[in-house]
RONUKOL-485674 format. One record per residue: residue in three letters; x, y, z of N, C-alpha, C in turn. Coordinates in steps of 0.2 Angstrom, whole numbers. Example, Ala and Ser with C-alpha at 12.3 -4.5 7.8 and 13.67 -1.06 7.14 Angstrom:
BEGIN
<dotor Ala <66 -28 39> <62 -22 39> <66 -16 39>> <dotor Ser <64 -11 35> <68 -5 36> <64 0 39>> 
END
This chain:
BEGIN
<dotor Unk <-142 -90 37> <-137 -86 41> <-130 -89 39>> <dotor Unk <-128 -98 39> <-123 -97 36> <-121 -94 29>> <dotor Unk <-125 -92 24> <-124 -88 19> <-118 -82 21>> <dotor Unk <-123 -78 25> <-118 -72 29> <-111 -75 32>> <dotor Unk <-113 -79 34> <-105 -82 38> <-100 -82 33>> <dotor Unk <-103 -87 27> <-98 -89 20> <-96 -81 16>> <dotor Unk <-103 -76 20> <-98 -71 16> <-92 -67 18>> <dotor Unk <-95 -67 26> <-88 -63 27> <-82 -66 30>> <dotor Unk <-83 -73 29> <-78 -77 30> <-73 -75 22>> <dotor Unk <-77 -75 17> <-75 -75 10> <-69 -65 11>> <dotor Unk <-71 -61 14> <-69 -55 16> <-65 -55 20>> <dotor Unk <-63 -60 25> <-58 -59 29> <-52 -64 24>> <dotor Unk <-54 -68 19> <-48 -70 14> <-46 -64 12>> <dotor Unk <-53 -60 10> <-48 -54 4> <-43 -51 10>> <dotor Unk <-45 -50 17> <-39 -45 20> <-33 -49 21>> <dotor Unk <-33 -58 23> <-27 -58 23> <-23 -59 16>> <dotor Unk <-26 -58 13> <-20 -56 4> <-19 -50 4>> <dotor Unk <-25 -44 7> <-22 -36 8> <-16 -36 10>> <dotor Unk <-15 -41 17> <-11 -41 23> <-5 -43 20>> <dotor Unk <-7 -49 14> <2 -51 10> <6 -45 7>> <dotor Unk <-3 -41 3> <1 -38 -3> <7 -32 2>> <dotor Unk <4 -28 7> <4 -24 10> <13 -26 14>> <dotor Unk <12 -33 15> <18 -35 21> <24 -34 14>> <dotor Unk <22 -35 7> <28 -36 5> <31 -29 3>> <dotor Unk <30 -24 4> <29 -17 2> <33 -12 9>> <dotor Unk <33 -17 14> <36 -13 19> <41 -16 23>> <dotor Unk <45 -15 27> <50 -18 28> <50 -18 38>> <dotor Unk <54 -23 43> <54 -19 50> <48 -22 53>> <dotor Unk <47 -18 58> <43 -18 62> <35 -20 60>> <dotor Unk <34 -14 54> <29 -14 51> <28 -22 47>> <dotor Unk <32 -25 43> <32 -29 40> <29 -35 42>> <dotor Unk <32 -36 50> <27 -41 55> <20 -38 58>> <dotor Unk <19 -34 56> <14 -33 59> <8 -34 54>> <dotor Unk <11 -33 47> <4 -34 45> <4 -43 44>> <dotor Unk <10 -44 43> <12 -53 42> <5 -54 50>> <dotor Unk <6 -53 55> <2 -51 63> <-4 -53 58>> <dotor Unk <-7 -47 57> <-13 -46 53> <-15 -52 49>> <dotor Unk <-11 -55 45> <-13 -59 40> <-14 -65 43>> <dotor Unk <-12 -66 49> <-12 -73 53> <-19 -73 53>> <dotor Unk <-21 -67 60> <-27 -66 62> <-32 -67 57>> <dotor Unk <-33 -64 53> <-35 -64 46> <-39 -70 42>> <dotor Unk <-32 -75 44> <-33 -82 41> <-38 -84 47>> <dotor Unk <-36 -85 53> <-39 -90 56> <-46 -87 58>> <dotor Unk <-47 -81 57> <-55 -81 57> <-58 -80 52>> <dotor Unk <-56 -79 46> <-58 -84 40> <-60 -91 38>> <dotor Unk <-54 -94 42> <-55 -104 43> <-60 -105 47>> <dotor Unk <-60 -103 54> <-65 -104 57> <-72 -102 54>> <dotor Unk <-76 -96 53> <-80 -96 49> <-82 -100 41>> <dotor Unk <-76 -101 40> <-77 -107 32> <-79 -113 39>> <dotor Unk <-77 -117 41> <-79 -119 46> <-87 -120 50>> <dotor Unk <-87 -117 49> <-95 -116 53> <-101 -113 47>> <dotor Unk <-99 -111 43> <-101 -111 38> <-103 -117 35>> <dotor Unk <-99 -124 35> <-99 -129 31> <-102 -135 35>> <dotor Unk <-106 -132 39> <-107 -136 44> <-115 -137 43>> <dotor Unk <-120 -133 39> <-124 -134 37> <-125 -133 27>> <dotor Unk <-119 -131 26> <-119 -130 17> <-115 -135 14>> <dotor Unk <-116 -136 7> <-114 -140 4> <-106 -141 5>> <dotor Unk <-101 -143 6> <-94 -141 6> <-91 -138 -1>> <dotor Unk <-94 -143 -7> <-91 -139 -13> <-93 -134 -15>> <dotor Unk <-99 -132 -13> <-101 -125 -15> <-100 -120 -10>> <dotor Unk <-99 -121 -2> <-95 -117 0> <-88 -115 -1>> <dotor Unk <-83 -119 -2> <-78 -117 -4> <-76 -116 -11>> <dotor Unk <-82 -116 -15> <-81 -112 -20> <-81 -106 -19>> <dotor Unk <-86 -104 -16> <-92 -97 -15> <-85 -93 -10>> <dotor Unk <-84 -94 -6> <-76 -96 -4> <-71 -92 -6>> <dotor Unk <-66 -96 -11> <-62 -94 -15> <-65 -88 -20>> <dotor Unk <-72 -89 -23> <-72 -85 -27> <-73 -78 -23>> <dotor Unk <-75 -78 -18> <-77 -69 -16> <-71 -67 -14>> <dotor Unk <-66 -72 -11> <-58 -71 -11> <-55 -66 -16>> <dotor Unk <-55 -73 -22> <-53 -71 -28> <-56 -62 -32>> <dotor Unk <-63 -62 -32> <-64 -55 -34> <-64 -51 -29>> <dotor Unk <-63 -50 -21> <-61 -47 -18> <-55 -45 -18>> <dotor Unk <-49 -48 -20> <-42 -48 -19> <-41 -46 -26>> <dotor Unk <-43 -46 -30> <-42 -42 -39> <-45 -36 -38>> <dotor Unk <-51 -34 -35> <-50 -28 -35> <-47 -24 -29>> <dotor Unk <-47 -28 -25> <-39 -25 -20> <-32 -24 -24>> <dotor Unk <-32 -26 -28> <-26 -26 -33> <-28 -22 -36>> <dotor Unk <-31 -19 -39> <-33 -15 -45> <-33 -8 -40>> <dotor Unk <-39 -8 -36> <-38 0 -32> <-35 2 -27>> <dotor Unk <-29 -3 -24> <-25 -1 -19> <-19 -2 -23>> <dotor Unk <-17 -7 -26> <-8 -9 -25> <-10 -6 -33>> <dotor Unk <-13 -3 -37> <-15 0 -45> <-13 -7 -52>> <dotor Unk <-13 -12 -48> <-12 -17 -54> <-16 -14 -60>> <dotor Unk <-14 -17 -64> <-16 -15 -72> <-26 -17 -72>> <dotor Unk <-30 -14 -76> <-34 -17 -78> <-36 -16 -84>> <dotor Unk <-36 -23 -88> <-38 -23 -95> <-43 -25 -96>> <dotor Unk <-47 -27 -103> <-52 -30 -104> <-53 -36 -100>> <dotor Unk <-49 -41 -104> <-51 -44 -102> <-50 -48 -96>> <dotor Unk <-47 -43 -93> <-46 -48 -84> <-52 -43 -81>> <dotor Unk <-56 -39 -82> <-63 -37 -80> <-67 -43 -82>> <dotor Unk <-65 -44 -89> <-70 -50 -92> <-72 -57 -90>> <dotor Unk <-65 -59 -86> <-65 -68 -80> <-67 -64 -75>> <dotor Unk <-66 -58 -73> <-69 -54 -64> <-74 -57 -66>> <dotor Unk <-79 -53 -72> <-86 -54 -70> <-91 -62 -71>> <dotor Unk <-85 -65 -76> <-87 -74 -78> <-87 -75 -71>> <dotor Unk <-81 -73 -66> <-83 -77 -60> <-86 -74 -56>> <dotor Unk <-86 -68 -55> <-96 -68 -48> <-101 -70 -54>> <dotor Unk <-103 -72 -60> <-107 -73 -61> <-108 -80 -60>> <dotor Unk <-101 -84 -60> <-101 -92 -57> <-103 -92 -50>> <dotor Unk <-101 -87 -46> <-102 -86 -38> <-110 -87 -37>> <dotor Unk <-113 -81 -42> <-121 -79 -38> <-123 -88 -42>> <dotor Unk <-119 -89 -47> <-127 -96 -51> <-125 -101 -45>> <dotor Unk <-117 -104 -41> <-120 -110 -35> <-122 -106 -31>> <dotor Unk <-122 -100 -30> <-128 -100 -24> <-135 -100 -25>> <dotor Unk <-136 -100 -31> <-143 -98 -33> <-148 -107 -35>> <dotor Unk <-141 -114 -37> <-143 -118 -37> <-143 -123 -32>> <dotor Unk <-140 -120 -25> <-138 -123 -20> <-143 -122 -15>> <dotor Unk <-143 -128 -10> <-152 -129 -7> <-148 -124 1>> 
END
């Protein structure tokens, strides 16, 4: 169960990086609201890393962590905000879920 936890703890990182990219793109009213968003975002992200860690290993959860972050937020860049995609920044994407899936695969 905490698996699930760490993963959508790891999701709600990807939204609040949405929330940065998005906060920096508009201005006003709207500006804060998604900055709003990005608060919210965080803190129930932490909280779930948090109770996630509370039966997993710490360093393979906040790998596992950062890394769903990390390739959730790159292809949030790539399909919303149309960042570039080349060879080889596909090529670290997939080096790193496939470092995600092996500590979870080595981890009790």
């Amino acid at each position: 169960m905490n698996w699930i936890i760490l993963i959508i703890a790891g999701l709600f990182e990807v939204a609040f990086a949405f929330c940065l990219g998005k906060a920096k793109h508009t201005t006003g009213v709207d500006m804060y609201l998604w900055y709003a968003g990005f608060l919210v975002a965080l803190i129930i992200s932490m909280g779930l890393l948090v109770k996630a860690t509370q039966t997993l290993p710490i360093g393979t959860a906040y790998a596992v962590w950062t890394g769903i972050g990390a390739v959730g937020t790159v292809l949030v860049g790539i399909f919303v905000f149309k960042e570039p995609t080349t060879f080889l920044r596909l090529f670290f994407l997939t080096t790193l879920i496939a470092s995600i899936v092996g500590l979870k695969v080595v981890s009790n």
